[in-house]
C-alpha positions in Angstrom: 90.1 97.6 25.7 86.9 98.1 27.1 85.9 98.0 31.1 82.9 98.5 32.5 82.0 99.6 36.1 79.1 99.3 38.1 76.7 100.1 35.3 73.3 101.2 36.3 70.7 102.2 33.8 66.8 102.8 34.6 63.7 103.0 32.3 61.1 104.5 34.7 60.7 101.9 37.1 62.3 99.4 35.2 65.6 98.4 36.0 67.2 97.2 32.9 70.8 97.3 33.9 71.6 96.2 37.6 75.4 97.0 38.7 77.2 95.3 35.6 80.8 95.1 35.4 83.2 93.3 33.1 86.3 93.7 30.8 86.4 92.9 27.2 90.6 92.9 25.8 92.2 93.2 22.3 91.8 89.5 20.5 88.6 88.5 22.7 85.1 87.7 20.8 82.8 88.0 23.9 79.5 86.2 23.6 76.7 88.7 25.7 74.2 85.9 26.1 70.8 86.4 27.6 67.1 85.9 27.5 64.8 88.6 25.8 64.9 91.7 27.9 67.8 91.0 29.8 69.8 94.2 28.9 72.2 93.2 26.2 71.2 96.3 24.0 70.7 98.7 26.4 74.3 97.8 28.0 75.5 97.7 24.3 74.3 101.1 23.5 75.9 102.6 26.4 79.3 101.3 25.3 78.8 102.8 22.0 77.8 106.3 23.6 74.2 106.2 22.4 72.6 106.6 25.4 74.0 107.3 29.1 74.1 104.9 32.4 72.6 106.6 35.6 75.6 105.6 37.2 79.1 103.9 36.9 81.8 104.0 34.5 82.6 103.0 30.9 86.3 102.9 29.9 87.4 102.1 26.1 90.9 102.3 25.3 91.4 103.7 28.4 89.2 107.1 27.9 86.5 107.7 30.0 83.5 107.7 27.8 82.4 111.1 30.5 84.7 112.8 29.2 86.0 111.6 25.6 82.7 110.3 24.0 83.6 111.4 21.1 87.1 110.1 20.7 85.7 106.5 22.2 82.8 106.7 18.9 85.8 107.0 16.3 87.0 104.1 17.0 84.1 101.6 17.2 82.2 100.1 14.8 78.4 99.5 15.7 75.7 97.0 14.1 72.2 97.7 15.9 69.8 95.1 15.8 67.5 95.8 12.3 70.4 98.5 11.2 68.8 101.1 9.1 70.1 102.1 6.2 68.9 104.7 3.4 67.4 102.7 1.3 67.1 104.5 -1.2 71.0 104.1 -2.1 72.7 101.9 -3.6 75.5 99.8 -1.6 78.7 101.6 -3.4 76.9 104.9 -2.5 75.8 104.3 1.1 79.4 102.7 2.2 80.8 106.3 0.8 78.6 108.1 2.9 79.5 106.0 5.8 83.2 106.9 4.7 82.1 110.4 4.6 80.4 110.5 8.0 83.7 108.9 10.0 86.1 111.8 8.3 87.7 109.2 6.0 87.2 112.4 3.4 89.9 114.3 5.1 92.4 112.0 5.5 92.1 109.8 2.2 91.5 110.9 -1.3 88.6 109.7 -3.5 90.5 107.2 -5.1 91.9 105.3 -1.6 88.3 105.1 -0.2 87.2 103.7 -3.1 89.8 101.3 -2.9 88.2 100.6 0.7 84.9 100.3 -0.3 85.7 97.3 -3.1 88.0 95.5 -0.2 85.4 96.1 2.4 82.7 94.6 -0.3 85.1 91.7 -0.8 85.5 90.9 2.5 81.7 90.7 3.6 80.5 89.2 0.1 79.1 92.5 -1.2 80.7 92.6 -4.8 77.8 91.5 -7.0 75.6 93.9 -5.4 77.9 97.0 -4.9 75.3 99.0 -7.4 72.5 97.8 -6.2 69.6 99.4 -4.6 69.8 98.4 -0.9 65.5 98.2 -0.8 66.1 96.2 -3.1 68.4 93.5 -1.4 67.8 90.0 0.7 68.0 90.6 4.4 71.0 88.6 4.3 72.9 91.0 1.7 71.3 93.8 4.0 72.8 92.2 7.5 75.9 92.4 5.2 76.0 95.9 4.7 75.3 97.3 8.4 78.3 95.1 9.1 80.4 96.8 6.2 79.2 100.4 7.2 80.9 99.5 11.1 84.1 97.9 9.3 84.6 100.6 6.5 87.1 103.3 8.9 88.9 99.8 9.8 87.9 100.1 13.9 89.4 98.6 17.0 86.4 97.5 18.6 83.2 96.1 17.3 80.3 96.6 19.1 77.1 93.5 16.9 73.6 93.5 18.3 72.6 89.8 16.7 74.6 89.8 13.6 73.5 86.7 12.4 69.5 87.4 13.6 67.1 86.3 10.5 69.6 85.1 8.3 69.3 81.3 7.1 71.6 78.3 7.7 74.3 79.8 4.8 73.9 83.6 5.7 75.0 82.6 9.3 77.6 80.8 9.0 79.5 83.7 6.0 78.5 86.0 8.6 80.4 84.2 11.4 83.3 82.8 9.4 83.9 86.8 8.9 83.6 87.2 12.8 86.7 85.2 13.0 88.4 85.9 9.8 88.5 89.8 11.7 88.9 89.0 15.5 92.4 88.3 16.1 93.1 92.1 15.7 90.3 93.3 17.3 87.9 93.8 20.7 84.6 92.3 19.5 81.3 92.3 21.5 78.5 90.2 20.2 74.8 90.3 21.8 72.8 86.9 21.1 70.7 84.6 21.8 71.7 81.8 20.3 73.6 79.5 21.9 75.4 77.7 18.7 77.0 81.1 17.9 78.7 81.0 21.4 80.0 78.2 20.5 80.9 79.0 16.7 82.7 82.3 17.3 83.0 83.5 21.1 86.2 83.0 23.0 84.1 84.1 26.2 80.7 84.1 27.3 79.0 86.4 29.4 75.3 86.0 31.2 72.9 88.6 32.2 69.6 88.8 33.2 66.8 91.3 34.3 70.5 93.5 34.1 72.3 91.4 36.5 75.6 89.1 35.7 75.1 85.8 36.0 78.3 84.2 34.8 81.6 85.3 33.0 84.0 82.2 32.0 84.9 80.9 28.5 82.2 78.7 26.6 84.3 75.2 27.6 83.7 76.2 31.1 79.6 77.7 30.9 79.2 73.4 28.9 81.2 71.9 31.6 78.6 73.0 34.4 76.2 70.3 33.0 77.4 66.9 33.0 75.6 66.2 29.5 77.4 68.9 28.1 73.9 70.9 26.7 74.8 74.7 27.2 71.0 75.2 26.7 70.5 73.0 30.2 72.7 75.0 32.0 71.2 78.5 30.3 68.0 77.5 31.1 69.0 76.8 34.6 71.1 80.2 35.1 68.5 82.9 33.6 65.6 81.1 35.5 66.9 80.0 38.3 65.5 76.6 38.1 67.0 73.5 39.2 67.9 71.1 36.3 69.0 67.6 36.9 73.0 67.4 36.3 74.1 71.1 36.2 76.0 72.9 38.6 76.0 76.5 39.3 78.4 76.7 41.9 
């Protein structure tokens, strides 16, 4: 569902994304794994349309996002790292907007995205706080909604810059049991650093650093190139380039 081609993309003289290519399909949770300033949100808002490479191709759903950019926005769903949201609303009344914004208000009358809103609320744990002021909220109830607002037009492809970022022990894991509860219908990209979330939700893992690939396989495969097993050992090793005792990066 989504392809990318030698993907260039330059800041002045800073090379944040260096000739990046890999392919994401329907059913996959792929983990986009690197260290601070690698290029995970650059190379995640260039699959959402939000800014454009220097050079190379992106390909979702098999339109060229050249030439169908907007098409290719319709049908993902986007949480950027520290989503913003108008505060000033309440959850029931931002989620409508949202609803607003993706067309949902030409297709379906009042009454059906209403109905959406309550099942999307159920389904990320919003129901107690549907009428609440979204200042007002935890960050873990806020997390919630940016994830609702990119689930309420019911999208193919889901597109989460550090879903789980901030959120205590609890928050996480609700966040990433509803990673799974979705994924077996959908094309889900998740930028982290965290290497337990690999682990807890990704059916494939993907390195990059300074822009550049590093390694592509499943998570059982990224473990297995340490003989302790420690996935930090062998991410240490790959984003640094330093030689630690018992993993293999052949």
């Amino acid at each position: 569902m989504i392809e990318i081609n030698a993907l260039y993309k330059s800041f002045g003289h800073l090379l944040a994304v260096n000739n990046l290519e890999f392919k994401v399909d329907k059913g996959e949770v792929l983990g986009l794994l690197g260290p601070n300033g690698a290029g995970k949100s650059t190379t995640m808002r260039m699959i959402t349309g939000l800014i454009n490479p220097d050079s190379g191709s992106i390909f979702v759903n098999g339109l060229d996002m050249r030439n169908s950019p907007r098409e290719i926005k319709s049908i993902i769903g986007y949480v950027p790292e520290n989503a913003p949201s108008y505060g000033e609303m309440s959850v029931r009344e931002f989620l409508h907007f949202c609803a607003e914004v993706r067309g949902m208000g030409i297709t379906k009358a009042k009454n059906e995205i209403a109905e959406k809103i309550e099942k999307i609320a159920e389904s990320c744990s919003l129901q107690l706080v549907l009428d609440q002021i979204i200042e007002t909220l935890s960050k873990g109830y806020r997390r919630r909604v940016s994830l609702a607002q990119a689930l309420i037009h019911d999208p193919p492809i889901l597109i989460l810059d550090e879903p789980t970022d901030g959120l205590d022990p609890n928050q996480k894991h609700e966040i990433r049991t509803l990673i799974k509860k979705i994924a077996s219908d959908k094309c889900i990209i998740i930028s982290t650093h965290i290497l337990e979330e690999v682990e807890a939700v990704c059916s494939r893992v993907i390195i990059i650093s300074l822009g550049k690939l590093l390694f592509n396989g499943t998570p059982t495969e990224f473990r297995n190139k340490s003989a302790t097993g420690r996935m930090d050992d062998v991410f240490r090793a790959i984003t640094t380039e330093e030689v630690v005792e018992g993993v293999n990066l052949l």
